[in-house]
C-alpha positions, 0 to 999 in steps of 0.5 A: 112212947108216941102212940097207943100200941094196943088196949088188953081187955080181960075176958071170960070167954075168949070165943065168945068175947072174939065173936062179939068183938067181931061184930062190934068192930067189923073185922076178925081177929088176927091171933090167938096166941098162949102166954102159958107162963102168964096162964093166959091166951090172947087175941088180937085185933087190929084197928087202924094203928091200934091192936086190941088185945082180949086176955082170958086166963088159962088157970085160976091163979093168972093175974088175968083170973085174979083181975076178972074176980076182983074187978070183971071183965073189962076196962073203963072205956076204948073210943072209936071214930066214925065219920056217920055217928047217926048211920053208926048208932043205927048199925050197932043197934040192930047188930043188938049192942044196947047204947046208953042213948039214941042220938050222940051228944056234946062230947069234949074234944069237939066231938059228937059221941054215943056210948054202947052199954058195957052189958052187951060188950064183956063190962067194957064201954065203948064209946062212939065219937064223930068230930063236930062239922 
């Protein structure tokens, strides 16, 4: 394994959660395929060299099903880089994505990074990071 291929993110409501990625990301979706043995359909994003794949369950007893009720919807947190975290921030911001604050901050990795709260984004945190100049 030498990079990350995609990141699967369970959600309730695959048209929905395909607008809202929409948004967020700047870019539609690719794919929507079934997996009817898994009981799940699937869509697809591409970003940069990473595919973000949104997983909602066809049937009650899916795993997908079984994770969204145990946990929600969702992952710890996807990272994007951007080359304008303030500009970033601003356009998230009026695109009505609620962030967790105003400015970046000090981030690890030499980065400045903001965080868009996991309400306004399917239970997932996305994180916002810029290298430091």
């Amino acid at each position: 394994m030498n990079k990350l291929e995609h990141i699967g993110i369970a959600v309730s409501n695959l048209e929905e959660s395909n607008r809202l990625f929409e948004r967020l990301l700047g870019v539609a979706h690719y794919k929507i395929e079934e997996v009817a043995s898994e009981g799940v359909r699937t869509s697809f994003f591409k970003v940069g060299d990473i595919k973000i794949e949104l997983l909602e369950a066809t049937r009650g007893d899916s795993p997908i099903a079984r994770f969204i009720e145990k946990r929600g919807e969702g992952i710890h947190h996807l990272a994007f880089a951007t080359s304008n975290i303030e500009q970033e921030i601003s356009n998230k911001k009026s695109d009505g994505f609620q962030l967790l604050s105003d400015v970046p901050k000090d981030g690890a990795d030499n980065k400045s990074i903001a965080f868009i709260h996991p309400k306004t984004t399917n239970g997932v945190l996305i994180e916002i990071c810029q290298d430091k100049k």
